[in-house]
C-alpha positions in Angstrom: 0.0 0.0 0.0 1.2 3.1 -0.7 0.6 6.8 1.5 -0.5 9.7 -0.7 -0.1 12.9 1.4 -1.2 16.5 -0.1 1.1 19.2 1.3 0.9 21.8 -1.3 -1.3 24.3 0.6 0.1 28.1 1.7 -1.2 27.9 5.4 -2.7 31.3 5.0 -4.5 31.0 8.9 -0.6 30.0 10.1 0.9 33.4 8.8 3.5 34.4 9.6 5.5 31.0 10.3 4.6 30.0 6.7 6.1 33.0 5.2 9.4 31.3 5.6 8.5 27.0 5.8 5.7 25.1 4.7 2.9 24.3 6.4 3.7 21.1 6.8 7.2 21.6 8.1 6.3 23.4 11.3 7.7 22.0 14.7 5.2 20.6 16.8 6.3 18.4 19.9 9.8 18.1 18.8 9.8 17.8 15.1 7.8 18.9 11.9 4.4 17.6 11.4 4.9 15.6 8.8 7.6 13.4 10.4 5.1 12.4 12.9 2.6 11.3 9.6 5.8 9.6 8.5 6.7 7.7 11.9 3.0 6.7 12.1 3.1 5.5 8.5 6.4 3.7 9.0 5.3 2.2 12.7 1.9 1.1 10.9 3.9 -0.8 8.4 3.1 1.6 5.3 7.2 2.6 3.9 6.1 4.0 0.4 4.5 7.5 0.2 3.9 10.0 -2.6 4.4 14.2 -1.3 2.2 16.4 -3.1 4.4 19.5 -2.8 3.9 23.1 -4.0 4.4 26.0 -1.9 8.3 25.5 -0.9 8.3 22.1 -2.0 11.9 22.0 -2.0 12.4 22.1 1.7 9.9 18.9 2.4 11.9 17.2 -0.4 15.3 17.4 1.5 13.5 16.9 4.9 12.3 13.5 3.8 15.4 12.6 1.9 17.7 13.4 4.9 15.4 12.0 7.5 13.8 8.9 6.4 16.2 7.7 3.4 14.4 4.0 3.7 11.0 5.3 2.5 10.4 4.6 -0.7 9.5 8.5 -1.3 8.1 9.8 -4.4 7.3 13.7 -5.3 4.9 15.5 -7.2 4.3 19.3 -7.9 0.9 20.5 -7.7 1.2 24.0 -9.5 -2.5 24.9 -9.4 -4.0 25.2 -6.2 -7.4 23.8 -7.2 -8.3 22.0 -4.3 -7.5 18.0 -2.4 -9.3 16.5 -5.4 -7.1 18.1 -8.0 -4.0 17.3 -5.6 -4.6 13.4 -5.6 -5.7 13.8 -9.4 -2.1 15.2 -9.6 -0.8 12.1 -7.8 -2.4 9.7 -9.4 -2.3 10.9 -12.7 0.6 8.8 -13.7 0.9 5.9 -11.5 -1.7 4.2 -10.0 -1.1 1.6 -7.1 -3.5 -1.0 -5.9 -4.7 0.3 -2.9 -3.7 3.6 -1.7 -3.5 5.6 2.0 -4.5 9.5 1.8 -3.7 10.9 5.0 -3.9 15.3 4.8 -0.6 16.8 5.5 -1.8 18.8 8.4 -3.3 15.9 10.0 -2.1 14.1 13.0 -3.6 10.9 14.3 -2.9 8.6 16.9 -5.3 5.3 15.5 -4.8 1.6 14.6 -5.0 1.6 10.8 -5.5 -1.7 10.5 -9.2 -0.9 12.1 -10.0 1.2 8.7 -8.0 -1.7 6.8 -9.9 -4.7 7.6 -13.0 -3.7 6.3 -11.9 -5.0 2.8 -13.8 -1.6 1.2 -13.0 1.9 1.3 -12.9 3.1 4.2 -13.2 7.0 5.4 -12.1 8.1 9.0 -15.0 9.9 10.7 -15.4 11.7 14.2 -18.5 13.5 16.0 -17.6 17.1 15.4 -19.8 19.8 16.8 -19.6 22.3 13.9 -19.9 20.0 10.8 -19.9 23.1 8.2 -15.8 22.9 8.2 -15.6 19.5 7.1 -16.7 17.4 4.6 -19.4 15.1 6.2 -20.8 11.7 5.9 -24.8 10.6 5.9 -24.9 6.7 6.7 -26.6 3.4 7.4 -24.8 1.7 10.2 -21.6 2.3 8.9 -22.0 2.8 5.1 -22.3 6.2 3.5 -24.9 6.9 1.6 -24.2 10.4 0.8 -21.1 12.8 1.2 -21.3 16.3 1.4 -18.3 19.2 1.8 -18.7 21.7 4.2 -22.3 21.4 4.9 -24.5 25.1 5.3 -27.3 23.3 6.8 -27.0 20.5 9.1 -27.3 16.9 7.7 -24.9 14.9 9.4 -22.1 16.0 12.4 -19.4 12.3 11.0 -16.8 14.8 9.8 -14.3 13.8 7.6 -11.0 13.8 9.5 -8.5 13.6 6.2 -7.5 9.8 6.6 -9.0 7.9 3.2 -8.4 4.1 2.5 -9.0 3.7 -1.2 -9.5 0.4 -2.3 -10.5 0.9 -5.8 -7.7 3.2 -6.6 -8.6 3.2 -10.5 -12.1 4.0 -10.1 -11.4 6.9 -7.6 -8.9 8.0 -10.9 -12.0 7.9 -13.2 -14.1 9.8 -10.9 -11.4 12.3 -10.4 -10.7 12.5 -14.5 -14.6 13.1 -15.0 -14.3 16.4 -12.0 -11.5 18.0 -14.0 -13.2 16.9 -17.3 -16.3 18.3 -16.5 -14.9 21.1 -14.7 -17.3 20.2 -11.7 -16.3 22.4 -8.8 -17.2 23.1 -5.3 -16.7 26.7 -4.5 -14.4 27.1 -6.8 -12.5 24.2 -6.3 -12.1 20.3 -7.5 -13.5 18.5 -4.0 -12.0 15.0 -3.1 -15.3 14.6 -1.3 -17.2 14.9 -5.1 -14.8 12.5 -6.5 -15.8 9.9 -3.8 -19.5 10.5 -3.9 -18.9 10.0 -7.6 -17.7 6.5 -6.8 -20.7 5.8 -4.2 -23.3 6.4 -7.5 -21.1 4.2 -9.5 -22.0 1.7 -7.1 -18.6 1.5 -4.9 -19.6 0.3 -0.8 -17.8 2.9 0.9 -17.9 2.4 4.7 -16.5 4.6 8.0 -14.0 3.8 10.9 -14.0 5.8 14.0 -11.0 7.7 15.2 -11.2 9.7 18.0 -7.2 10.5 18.1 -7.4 12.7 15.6 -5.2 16.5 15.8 -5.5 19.6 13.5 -2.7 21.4 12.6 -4.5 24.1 10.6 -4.4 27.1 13.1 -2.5 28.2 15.8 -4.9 27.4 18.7 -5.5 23.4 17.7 -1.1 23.5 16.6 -0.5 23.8 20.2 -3.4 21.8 21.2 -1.7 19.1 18.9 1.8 20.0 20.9 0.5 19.4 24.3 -1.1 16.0 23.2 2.4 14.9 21.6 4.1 15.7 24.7 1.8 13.9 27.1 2.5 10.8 25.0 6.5 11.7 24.1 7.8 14.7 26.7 11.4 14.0 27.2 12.8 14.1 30.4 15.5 16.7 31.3 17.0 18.5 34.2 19.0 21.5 34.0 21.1 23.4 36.9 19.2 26.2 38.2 16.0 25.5 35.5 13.3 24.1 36.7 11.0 21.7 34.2 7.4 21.1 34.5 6.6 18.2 32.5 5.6 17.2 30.0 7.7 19.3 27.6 10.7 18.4 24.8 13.7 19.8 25.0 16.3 19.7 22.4 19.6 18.2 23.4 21.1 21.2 21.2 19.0 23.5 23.1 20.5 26.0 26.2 18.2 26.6 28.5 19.8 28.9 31.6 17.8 30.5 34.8 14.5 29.2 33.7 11.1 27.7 34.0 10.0 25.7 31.0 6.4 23.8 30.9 4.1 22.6 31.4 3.4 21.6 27.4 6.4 23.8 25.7 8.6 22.5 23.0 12.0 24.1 22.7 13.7 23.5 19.1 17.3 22.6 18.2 19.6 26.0 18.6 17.4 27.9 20.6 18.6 29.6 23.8 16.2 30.1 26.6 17.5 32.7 29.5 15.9 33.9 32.5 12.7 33.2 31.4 9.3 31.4 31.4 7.7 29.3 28.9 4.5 27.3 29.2 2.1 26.2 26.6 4.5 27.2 23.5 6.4 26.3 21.2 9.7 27.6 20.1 11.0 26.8 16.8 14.9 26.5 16.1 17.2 28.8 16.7 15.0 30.9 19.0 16.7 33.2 21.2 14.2 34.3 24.6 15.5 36.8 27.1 13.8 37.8 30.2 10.5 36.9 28.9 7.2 35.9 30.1 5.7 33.2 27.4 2.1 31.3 27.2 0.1 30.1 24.5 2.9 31.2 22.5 4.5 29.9 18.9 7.9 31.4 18.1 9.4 31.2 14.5 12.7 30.1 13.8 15.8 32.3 14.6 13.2 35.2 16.2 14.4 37.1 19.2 12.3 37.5 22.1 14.0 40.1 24.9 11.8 41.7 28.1 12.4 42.7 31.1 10.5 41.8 34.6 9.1 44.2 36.4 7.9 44.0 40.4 5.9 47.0 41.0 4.3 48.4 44.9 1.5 51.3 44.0 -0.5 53.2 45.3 -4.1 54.5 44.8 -5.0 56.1 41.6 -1.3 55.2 40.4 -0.5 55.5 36.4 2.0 53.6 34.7 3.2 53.4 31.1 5.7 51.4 29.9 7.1 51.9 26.4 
């Protein structure tokens, strides 16, 4: 079987950090988020994936080269932005396995594949969402769909999609996403993976759902460190420091300095970064960081920024002003 992953995508709503890397390649719990879709892949027994690449392409390339030089990695450029279902048209347009994974770049999960797998059909994850209209969402009987729908105005169903897609009939999703392009049938304004597959249901393919409740967004910052603090309850590393104190869970880099500091709970600190005097929880700080005499929650820092402050301990009295500039 082989992993299709779309990774082509700006991440407009994770400006500014992906100004300067792809989406894709932002640190979360100690390493960008698609080596953790890799490990999974590669602890689930799946070693060949195809990267749809576009925005920056080049540094997911040499990430996955240098990193994981056993998967059997293949790359293709999306150079239209036209939407998932004109990403794995991309992907598939020139080789075609069997049966294939599609697991969204900005996706992490924490699920037995084989769960979705043993159901000999296609397969889409699914979770109980309580604002459907941002997904693509499923209508079923027991556990077969009936009818898909992508990003829903009115409620009909709360399954959301949750970006993991086991395609067993790999050719017919192909012709399905040949007719969208074709036929230049879009959903607002773009070529819908969810059309392709409910293309497939009227052509009479059983698709069926699998449950995953360990399933993490990466899309935004607020569910990126939400994702963080998950990874590090499962895979916090376990450091002590003279004269820093470490509320766990948190990972700290073994190329990291940290110096006169609190760090945690939840905070990831990147290879290269310098942490002095300072307090960190609920962030993450991406490589190279330097933080001075700074106060830090709910906080992502890009690589190489500088963050300096200053404490201040103040006694005032009634109907006091203070400014500081």
């Amino acid at each position: 079987m082989r992993a299709v992953i779309p990774a082509a995508g700006f991440g407009t709503r994770l400006k500014p950090h992906t100004h300067s890397l792809p989406k894709v390649m932002l640190n979360v719990g100690g390493k960008p988020i698609i080596g953790h879709i890799v490990d999974k892949l590669i602890q689930e027994g799946i070693n060949k994936a195809t990267f749809i690449i576009g925005y920056m392409g080049e540094k997911i390339v040499d990430y996955i080269k240098n990193e994981y030089p056993l998967v059997d990695a293949r790359f293709v450029e999306q150079e239209e932005l036209l939407g998932l279902g004109h990403a794995v048209y991309v992907a598939l347009k020139d080789d075609v396995d069997n049966e294939i994974f599609i697991i969204l770049g900005d996706t992490i999960f924490d699920f037995d594949l084989k769960k979705g797998f043993e159901k000999n059909t296609t397969a889409l994850g699914v979770k109980q969402v309580e604002d459907p209209s941002r997904f693509g969402v499923a209508v079923c009987e027991n556990d077969t769909i009936v009818k898909l729908i992508e990003k829903p105005q009115t409620p009909v169903s709360k399954l959301a999609l949750v970006g993991l897609y086991y395609i067993k009939n790999t050719s017919l999703l192909k012709e399905c996403l040949t007719e969208l392009i074709e036929k230049n049938i879009r959903t607002r304004g773009e070529y819908q993976l969810t059309d392709a597959l409910q293309l497939m249901i009227d052509k009479g393919e059983i698709i069926k759902t699998f449950d995953v409740e360990g399933w993490y967004d990466c899309g935004k910052p607020e569910t990126l460190l939400e994702t963080n603090r998950f990874l590090l309850s499962k895979n916090g590393t376990h450091k002590k420091f003279d004269n820093v104190v470490v509320i766990e869970p948190v990972y700290i880099d073994d190329k990291a300095e940290v110096i006169n500091s609190v760090i945690g709970p939840y905070t990831t600190i990147s290879k290269g970064c310098k942490i002095t005097d300072s307090i960190i929880r609920n962030s993450i700080i991406s490589e190279g960081a330097l933080i001075d005499k700074s106060m830090l929650e709910n906080s992502i820092i890009g690589s190489n920024a500088i963050v300096k402050g200053n404490f201040k301990k103040l006694n005032t009295g009634d109907s006091s002003e203070i400014e500081y500039y």
